[in-house]
C-alpha positions as CSV (number, residue, x, y, z in Angstrom):
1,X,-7.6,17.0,6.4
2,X,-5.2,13.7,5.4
3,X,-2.0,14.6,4.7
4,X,-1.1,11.2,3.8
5,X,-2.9,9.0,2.0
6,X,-2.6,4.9,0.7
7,X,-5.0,3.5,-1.8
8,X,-5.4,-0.2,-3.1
9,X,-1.7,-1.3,-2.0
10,X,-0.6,-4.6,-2.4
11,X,2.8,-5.8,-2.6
12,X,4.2,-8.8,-4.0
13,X,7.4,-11.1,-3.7
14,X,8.3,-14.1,-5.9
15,X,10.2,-16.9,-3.7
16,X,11.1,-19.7,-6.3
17,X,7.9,-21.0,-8.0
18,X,5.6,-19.4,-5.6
19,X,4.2,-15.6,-5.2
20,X,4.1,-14.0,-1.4
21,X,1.1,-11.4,-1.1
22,X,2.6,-9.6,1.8
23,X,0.0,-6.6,1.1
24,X,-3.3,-7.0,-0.2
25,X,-5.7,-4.1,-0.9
26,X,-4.8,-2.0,1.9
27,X,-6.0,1.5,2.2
28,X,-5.1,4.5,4.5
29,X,-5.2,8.2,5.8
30,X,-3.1,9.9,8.2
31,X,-4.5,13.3,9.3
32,X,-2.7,16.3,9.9
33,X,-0.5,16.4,13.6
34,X,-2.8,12.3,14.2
35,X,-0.5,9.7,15.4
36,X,-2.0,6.6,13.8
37,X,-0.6,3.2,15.1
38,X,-0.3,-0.1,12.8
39,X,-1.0,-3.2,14.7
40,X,-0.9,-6.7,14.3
41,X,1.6,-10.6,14.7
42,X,4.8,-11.0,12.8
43,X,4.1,-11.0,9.2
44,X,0.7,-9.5,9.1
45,X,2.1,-6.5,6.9
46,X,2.7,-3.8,8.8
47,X,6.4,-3.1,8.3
48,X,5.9,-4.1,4.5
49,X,3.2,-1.2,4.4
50,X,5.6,1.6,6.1
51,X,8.7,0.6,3.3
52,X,6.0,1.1,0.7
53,X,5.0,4.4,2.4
54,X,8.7,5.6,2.7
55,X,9.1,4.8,-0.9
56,X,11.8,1.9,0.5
57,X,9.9,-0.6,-1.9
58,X,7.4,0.0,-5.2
59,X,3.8,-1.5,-4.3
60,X,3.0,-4.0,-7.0
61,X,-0.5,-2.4,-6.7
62,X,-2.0,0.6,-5.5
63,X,-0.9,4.5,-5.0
64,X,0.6,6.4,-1.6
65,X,-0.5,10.6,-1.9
66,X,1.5,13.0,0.2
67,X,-0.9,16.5,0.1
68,X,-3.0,14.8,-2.7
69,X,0.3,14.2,-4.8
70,X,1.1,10.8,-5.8
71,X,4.6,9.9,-4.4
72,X,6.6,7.1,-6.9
73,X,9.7,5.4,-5.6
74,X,11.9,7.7,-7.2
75,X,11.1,10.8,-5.2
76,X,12.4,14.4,-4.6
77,X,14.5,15.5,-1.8
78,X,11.5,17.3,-0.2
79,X,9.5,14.5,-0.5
80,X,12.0,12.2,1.1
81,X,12.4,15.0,3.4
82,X,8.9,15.3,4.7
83,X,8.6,11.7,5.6
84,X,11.3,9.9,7.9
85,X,11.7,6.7,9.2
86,X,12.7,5.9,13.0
87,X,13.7,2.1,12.6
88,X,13.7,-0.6,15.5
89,X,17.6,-1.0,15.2
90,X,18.8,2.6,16.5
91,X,22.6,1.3,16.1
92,X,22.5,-0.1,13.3
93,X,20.7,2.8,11.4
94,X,24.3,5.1,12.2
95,X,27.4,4.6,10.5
96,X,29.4,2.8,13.1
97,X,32.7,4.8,12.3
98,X,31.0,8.2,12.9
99,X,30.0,10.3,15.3
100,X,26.3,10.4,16.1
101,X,27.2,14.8,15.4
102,X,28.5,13.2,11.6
103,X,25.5,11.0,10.7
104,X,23.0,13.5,11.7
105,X,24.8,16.4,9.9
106,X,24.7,14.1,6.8
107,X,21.2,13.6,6.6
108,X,20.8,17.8,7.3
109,X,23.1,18.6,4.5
110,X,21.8,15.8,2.2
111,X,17.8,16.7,2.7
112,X,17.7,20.9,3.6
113,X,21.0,21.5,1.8
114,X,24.5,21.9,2.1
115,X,23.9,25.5,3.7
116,X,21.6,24.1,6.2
117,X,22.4,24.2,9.6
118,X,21.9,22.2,12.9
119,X,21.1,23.6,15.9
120,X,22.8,20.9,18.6
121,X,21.6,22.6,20.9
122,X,17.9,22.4,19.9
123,X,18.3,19.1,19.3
124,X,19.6,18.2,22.7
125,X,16.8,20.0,24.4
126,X,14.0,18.3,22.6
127,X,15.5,14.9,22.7
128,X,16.3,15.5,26.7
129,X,19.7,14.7,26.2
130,X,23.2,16.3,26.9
131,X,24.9,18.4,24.1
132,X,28.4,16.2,24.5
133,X,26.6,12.5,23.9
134,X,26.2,13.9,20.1
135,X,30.2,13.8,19.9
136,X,29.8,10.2,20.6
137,X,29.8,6.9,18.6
138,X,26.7,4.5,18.2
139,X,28.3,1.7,20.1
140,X,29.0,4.6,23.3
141,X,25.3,4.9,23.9
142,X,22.8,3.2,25.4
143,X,20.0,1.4,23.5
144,X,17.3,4.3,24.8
145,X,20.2,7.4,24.1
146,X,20.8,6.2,20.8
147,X,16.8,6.3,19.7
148,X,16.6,9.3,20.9
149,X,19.5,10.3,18.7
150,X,17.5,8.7,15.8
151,X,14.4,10.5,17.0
152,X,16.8,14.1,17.0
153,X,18.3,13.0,13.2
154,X,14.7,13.0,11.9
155,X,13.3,15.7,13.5
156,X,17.1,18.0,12.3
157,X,15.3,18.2,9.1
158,X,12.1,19.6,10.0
159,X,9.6,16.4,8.4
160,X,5.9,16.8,7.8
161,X,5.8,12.7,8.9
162,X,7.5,10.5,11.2
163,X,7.3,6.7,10.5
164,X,8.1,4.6,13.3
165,X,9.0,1.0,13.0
166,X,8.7,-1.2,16.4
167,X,11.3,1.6,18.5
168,X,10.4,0.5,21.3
169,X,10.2,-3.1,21.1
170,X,14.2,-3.6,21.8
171,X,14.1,-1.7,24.8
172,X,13.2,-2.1,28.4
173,X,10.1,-1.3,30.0
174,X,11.5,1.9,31.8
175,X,13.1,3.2,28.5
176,X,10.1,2.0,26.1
177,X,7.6,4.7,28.6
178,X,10.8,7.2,28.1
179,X,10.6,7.3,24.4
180,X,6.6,7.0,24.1
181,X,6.5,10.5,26.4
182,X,9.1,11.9,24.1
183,X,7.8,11.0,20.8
184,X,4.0,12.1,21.9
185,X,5.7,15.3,23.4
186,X,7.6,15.8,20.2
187,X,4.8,15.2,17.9
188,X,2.1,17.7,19.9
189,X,4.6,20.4,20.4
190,X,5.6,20.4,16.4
191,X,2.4,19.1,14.8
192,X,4.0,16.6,13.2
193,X,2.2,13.6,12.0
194,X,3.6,10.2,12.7
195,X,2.6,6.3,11.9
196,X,3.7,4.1,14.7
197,X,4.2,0.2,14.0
198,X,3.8,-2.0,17.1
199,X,2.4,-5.2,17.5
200,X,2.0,-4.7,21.4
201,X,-1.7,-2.8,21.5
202,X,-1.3,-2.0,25.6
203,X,2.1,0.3,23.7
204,X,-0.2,1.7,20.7
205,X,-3.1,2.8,23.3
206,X,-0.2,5.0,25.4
207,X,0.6,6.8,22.2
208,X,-1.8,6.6,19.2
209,X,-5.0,8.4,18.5
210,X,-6.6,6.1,15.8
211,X,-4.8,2.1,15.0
212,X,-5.4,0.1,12.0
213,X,-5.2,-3.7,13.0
214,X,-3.7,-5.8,10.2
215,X,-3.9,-9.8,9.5
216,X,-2.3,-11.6,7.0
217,X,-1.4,-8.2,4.9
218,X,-4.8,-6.8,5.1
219,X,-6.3,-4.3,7.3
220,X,-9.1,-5.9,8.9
221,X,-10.2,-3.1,11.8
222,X,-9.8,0.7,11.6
223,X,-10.8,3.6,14.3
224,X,-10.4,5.5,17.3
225,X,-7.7,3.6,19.5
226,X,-9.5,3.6,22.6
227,X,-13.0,2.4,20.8
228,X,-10.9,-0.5,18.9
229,X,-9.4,-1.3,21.9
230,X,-12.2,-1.6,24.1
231,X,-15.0,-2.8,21.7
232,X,-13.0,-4.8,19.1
233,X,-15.2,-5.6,16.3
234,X,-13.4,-8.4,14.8
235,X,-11.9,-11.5,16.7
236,X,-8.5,-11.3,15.6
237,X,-8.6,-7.6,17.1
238,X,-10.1,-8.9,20.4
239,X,-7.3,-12.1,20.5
240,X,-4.8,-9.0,20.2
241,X,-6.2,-7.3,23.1
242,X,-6.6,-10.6,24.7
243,X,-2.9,-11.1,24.8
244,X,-1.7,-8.2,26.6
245,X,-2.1,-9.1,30.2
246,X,-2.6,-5.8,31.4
247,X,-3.9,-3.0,28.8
């Protein structure tokens, strides 16, 4: 069954005289507990089409259903709840002056409540990290500790989603393989759905069970990772899996 759903989404920007289709047309599902991956170069779309999903930016076209239920930019505190974004900037996505405990207790009490509490504990264990490193600052961690800490914010308020914008691609090869394991680990043990953004297909076949390839803000090739990756229909798919030296 989807639990998330895109239809007809386009999105528009005007620059001076001239109008930007950065989405055109683009449809979607997301099953229940599926990791679906977005692929595709710079500027094909695929960051543009998880703001739109997060209800970061209106579509100029098109609807997004959560459960059937159209979502609108304006949304409730359990939809923003049930859908949360992991960006590619880990830092930059805590307030610098607080501690990662601070930021993370923010986003419980702003989303389950000012009654809600946080297990640290909990959260330490599933993001495999010490229960001291949450007393830290952002700038204190490493760049793999502190997207795990992101990972542990979104998960403190229990989402039905996890939207996951190139987390990997700022870290090293040793940490990328760390938070892959985690994240699929995460995802399986919670049934939590998630949409994972990469444009590196050799990271999407590690972790996703289906990938939509997207060009020039359409999607051009949908289906079963390993099929799409192996048998590409379309040649803009098979120069994708061309470029990764070893897939």
């Amino acid at each position: 069954m989807s639990i998330l759903e895109g239809k007809g989404l386009c999105r528009r920007y005007r620059k001076q005289s001239r109008v930007i289709e950065a989405l055109r047309g683009v449809d979607f599902r997301l099953e229940d507990g599926e990791i679906l991956g977005l692929a595709g170069e710079s500027g094909s779309g695929k960051s543009t089409l998880l703001k739109l999903i997060a209800g970061l930016e209106p579509p100029s076209e098109g609807r997004v259903f959560l459960h059937g239920r159209e979502l609108h930019t304006r949304r409730s505190r359990e939809e923003y709840r049930a859908m949360q974004m992991v960006f590619q900037n880990a830092a930059g996505s805590f307030h610098p002056r607080r501690t990662v405990f601070d930021s993370i207790a923010e986003s419980v009490h702003s989303l389950r409540g000012r009654d809600a509490r946080m297990n640290v504990a909990e959260l330490s264990d599933m993001i495999g990290l010490p229960t001291e490193l949450f007393n830290r600052y952002p700038h204190q961690l490493s760049g793999g500790q502190c997207q795990r800490m992101a990972i542990a914010r979104a998960m403190a308020v229990e989402p039905e989603i996890l939207l996951c914008d190139e987390i990997t691609s700022a870290l090293d090869v040793s940490s990328q393989a760390q938070i892959l394991r985690l994240l699929a680990d995460i995802c399986r043990k919670n049934r939590t759905a998630a949409i994972f953004v990469s444009h590196d297909l050799a990271v999407i076949r590690c972790l996703c069970d289906r990938v939509m390839v997207m060009k020039d803000g359409a999607a051009v090739e949908e289906g079963n990772t390993e099929q799409v990756i192996l048998e590409p229909r379309e040649d803009y798919t098979r120069r994708l899996v061309d470029s990764v030296l070893c897939i």
